[in-house]
C-alpha positions in Angstrom: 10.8 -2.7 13.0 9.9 -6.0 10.8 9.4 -7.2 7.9 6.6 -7.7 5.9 7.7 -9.2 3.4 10.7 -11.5 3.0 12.1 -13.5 0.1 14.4 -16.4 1.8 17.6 -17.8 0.7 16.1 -20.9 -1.7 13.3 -18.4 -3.2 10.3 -19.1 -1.0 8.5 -16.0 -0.5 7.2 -15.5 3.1 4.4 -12.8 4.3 3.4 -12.0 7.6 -0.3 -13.0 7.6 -2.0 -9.5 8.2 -5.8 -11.3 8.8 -4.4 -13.1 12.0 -3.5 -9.3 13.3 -3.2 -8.6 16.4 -3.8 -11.6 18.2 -1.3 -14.1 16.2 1.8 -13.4 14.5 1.6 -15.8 11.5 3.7 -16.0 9.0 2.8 -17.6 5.4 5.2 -19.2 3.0 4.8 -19.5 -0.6 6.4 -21.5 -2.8 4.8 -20.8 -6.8 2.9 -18.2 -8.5 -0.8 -19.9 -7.3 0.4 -19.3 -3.8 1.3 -15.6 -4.4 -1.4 -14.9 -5.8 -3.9 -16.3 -3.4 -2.1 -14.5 -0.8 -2.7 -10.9 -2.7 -6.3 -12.4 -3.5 -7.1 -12.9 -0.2 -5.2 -10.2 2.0 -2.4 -12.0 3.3 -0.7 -9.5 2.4 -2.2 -5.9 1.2 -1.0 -2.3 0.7 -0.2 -0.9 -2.6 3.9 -1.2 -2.5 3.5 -4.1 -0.4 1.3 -6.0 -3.2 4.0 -4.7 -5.8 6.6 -6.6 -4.1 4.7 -9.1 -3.8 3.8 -9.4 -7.7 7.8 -9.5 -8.5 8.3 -11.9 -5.7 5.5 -13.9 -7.1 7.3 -13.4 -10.7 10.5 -15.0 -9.3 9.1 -17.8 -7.4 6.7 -18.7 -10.0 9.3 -18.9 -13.0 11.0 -21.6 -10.7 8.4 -24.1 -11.3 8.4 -23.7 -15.1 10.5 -26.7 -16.2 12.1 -26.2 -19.8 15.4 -24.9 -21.5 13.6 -23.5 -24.5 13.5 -20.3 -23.9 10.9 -19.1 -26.5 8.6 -21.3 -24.3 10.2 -19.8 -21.2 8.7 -16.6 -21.7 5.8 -17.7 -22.9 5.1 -19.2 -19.0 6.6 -15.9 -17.6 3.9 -14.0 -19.4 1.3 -16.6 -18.2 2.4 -16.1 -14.7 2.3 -11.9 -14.9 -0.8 -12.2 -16.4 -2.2 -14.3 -13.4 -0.8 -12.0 -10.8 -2.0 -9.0 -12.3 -5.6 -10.6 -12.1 -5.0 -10.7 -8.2 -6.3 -7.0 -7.5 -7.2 -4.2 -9.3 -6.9 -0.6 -8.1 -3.2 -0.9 -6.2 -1.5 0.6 -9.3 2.4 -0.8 -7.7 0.7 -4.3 -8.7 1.1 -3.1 -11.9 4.6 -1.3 -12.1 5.8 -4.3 -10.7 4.5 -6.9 -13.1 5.7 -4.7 -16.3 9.4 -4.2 -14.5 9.4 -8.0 -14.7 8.3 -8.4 -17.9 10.0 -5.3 -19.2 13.4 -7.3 -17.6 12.4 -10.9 -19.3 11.7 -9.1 -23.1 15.1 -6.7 -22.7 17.3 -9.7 -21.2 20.5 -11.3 -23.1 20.6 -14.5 -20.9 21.4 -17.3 -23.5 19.9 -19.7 -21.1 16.7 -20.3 -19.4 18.9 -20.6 -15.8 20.3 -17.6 -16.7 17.2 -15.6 -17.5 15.8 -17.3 -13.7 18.7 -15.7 -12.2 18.0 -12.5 -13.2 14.2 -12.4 -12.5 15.1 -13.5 -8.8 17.9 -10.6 -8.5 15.3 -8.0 -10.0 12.7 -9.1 -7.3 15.2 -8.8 -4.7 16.1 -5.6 -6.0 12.7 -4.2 -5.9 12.6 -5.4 -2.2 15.6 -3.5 -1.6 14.5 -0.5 -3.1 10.7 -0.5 -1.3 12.8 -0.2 2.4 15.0 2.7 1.1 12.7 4.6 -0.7 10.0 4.0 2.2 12.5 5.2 4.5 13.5 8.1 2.3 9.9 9.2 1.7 9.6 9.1 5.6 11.6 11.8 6.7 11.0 13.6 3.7 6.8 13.9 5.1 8.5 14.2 8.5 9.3 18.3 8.2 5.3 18.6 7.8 5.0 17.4 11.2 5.5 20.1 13.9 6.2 19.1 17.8 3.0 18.8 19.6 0.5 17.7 16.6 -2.3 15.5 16.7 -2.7 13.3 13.5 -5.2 11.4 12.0 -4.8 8.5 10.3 -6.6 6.3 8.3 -6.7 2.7 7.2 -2.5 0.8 7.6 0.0 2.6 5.2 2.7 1.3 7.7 5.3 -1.4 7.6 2.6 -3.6 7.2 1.7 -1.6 3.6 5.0 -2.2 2.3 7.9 -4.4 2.5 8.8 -3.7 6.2 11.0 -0.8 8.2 9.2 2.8 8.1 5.6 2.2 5.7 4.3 5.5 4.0 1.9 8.0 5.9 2.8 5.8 9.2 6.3 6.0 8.0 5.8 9.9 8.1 4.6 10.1 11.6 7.4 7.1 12.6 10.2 9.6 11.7 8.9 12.4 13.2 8.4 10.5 16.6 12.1 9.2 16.5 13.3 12.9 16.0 12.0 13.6 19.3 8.6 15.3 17.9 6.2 15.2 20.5 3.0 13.9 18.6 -0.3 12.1 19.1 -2.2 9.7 17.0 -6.0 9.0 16.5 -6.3 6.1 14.3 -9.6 5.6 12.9 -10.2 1.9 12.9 -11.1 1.6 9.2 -14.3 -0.3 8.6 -15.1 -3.2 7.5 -11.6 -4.9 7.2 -10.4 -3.3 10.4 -7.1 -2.2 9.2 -7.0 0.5 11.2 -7.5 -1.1 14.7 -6.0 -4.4 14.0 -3.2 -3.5 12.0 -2.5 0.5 12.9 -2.7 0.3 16.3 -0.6 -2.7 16.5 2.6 -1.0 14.8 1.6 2.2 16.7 2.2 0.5 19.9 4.9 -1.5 18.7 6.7 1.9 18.5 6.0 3.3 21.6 4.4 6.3 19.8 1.2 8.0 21.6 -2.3 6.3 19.9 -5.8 6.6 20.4 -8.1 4.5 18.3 -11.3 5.8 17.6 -14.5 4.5 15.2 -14.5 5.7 11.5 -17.7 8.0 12.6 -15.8 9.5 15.1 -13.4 11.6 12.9 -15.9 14.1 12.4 -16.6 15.1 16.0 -12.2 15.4 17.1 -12.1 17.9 13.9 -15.0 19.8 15.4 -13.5 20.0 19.0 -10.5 21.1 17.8 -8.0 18.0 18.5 -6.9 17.3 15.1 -4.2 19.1 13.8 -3.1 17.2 10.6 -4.4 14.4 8.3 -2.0 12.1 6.8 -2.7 9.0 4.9 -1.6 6.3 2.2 -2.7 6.2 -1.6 -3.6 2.5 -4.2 -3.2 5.1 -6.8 -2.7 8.4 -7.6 -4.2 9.9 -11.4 -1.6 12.4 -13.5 -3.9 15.3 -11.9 -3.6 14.6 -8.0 -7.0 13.0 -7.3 -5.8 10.0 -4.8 -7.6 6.8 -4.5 -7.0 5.3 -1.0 -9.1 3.3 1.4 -12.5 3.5 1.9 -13.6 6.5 4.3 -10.7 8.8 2.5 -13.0 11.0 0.6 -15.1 11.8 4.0 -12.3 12.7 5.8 -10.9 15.1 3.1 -14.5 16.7 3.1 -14.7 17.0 6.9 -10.9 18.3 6.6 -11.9 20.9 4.4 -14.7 22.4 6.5 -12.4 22.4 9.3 -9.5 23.8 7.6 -6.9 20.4 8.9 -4.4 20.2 5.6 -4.5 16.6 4.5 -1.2 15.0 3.0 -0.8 12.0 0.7 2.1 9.4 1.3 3.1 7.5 -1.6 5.9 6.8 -3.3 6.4 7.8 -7.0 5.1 3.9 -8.6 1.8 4.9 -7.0 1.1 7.7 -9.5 0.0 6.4 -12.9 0.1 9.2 -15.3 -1.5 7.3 -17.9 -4.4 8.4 -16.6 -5.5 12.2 -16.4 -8.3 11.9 -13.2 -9.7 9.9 -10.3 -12.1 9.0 -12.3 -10.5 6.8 -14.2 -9.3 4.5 -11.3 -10.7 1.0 -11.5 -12.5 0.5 -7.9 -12.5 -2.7 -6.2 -15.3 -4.7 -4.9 -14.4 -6.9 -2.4 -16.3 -9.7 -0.8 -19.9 -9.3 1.5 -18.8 -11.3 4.2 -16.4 -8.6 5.1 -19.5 -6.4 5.7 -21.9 -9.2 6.9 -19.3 -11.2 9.3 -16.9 -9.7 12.1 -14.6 -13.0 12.8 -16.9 -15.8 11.1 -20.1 -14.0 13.3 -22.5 -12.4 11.0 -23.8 -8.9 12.5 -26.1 -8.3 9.4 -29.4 -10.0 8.5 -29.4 -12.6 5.6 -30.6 -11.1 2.8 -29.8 -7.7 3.0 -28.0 -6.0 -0.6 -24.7 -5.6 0.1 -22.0 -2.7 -1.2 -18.7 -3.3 -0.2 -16.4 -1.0 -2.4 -12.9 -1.3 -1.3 -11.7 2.2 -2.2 -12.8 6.0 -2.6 -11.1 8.9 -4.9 -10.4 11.9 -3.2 -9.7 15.4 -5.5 -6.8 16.6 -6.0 -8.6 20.5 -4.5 -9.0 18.5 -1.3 -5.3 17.5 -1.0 -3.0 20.0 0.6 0.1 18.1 -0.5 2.0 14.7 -1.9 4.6 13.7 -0.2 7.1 10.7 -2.4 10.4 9.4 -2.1 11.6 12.3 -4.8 10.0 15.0 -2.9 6.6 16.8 -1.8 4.0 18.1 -4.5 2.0 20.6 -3.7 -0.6 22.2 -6.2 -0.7 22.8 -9.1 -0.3 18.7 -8.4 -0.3 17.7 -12.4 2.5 20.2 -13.0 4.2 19.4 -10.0 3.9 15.7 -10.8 5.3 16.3 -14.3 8.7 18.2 -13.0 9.2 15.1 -10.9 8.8 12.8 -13.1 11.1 14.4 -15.5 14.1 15.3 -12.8 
């Protein structure tokens, strides 16, 4: 296993570059909020716990270039620099719960210095890093008594180390725990179009762990369900609303529907900052719209004709009818999913 993200000894923050995946193993250090932020911007590093870790890290480091004692005008920066990093994406709702944690630490704190107040804003980051590889690991073996010996899963888009801190990942964390239990299992990965995630980043952690893989294109899903081959569905989640509907990559939505029709029970991986019950549906989740070259372009080569209109939504939300359950670190929801979500929430 690896990590995805690291904070080192004197602060820097340091991502493994996921848009050099799989043929160069980059790593990118950053050393203030700009460089953070860029590197959320930009998919240096991407998945929704991963990005939250990334916004406290970004907190920590960022507050180290802010050079006064007063600490009225101290937290006057640290709400400038939240308020930039939460500008860096919008649907991953752990973005979010990260930045208020931070903020939430810097308004509640009764450091009587600014160095003081520093030191605590770099232990809470480091504590949220902590807490992403337990409860990821947690979460895993949790989803891992879905998985019976001999299954073929889907999977969709990265929601593996790579989509978090490092160690086990969410839905890929699932099907990680299950293989080292001895399950006998199979993987098709669909290759997640147009970022790739899916056959750059999927398949690289699938063979990194020796587990069986197939990678297949996104159209392809369809036709395995029809023959038969898939047994179970299991996939990651940006955000999940108070009722159950799941926004997660692009291509989520079709798969549920095509589950459906073929009766293959799909399951939700996400740990409990992913649900935002301030809102009561799907529809309420902001959706991203993400670049054109991503659509236009495959490695700086453009496979589309200049001038074409291009639609490049980032995300899908699938409803809660279509989910057969939600696995988190506290336990697996199954429907009713906003009652179920509201007995977690309160154990």
């Amino acid at each position: 296993m690896f990590n995805t993200v690291e904070i080192l000894d004197d602060g820097t923050v340091r991502f493994i570059d996921q848009r050099k995946l799989p043929t160069e193993e980059v790593f990118v250090d950053c050393c203030d909020c700009d460089s953070v932020y860029n590197a959320i911007k930009d998919m240096v590093v991407r998945g929704a716990p991963a990005i939250g870790v990334a916004a406290a890290a970004g907190v920590a480091v960022g507050v180290n270039c802010i050079d006064t004692e007063d600490m009225d005008l101290f937290k006057i920066e640290v709400n400038k620099i939240c308020d930039h990093l939460v500008s860096s994406r919008p649907t991953a709702v752990n973005l979010f719960w990260a930045i208020e944690r931070m903020r939430n630490l810097v308004a509640k704190s009764s450091a009587d210095s600014v160095s003081k107040l520093k030191g605590e804003i770099s232990h809470e980051a480091a504590k949220v890093l902590k807490e992403d590889r337990e409860i990821n690991k947690s979460m895993a073996y949790i989803g891992a008594e879905l998985i019976d010996d001999g299954d073929v899963i889907l999977t969709h888009c990265n929601a593996g180390a790579l989509a978090t801190s490092g160690g086990y990942g969410t839905a890929l964390g699932v099907i990680k725990a299950a293989h080292e239990q001895g399950k006998n299992i199979e993987v098709y990965a669909d290759e997640t179009r147009p970022f790739l995630q899916g056959a750059r980043l999927t398949a690289w952690e699938l063979l990194k762990e020796g587990i069986k893989a197939n990678l297949i294109t996104d159209n392809m899903a369809g036709y395995f369900m029809n023959k038969g081959v898939i047994k179970k569905i299991i996939v990651g989640a940006d955000r999940i609303a108070a009722n159950g509907d799941t926004a997660n990559k692009i291509g989520t939505y079709s798969l549920s529907v095509l589950a459906k029709e073929h009766n293959i029970p799909l399951y939700i991986v996400a740990p409990l900052s992913t649900i935002d019950r301030n809102i009561p549906d799907g529809s309420h989740i902001p959706i991203e719209e993400r670049p054109e070259e991503e659509v236009t372009h495959i490695k700086g080569i453009r496979v589309a004709p200049e001038g074409i209109t291009i639609k490049n939504p980032a995300f899908d939300v699938t409803p809660h009818k279509n989910i057969a359950a939600i696995v988190t670190d506290k336990g697996i929801i199954r429907a009713p999913f906003d009652k179920g979500i509201k007995e977690l929430f309160n154990k």
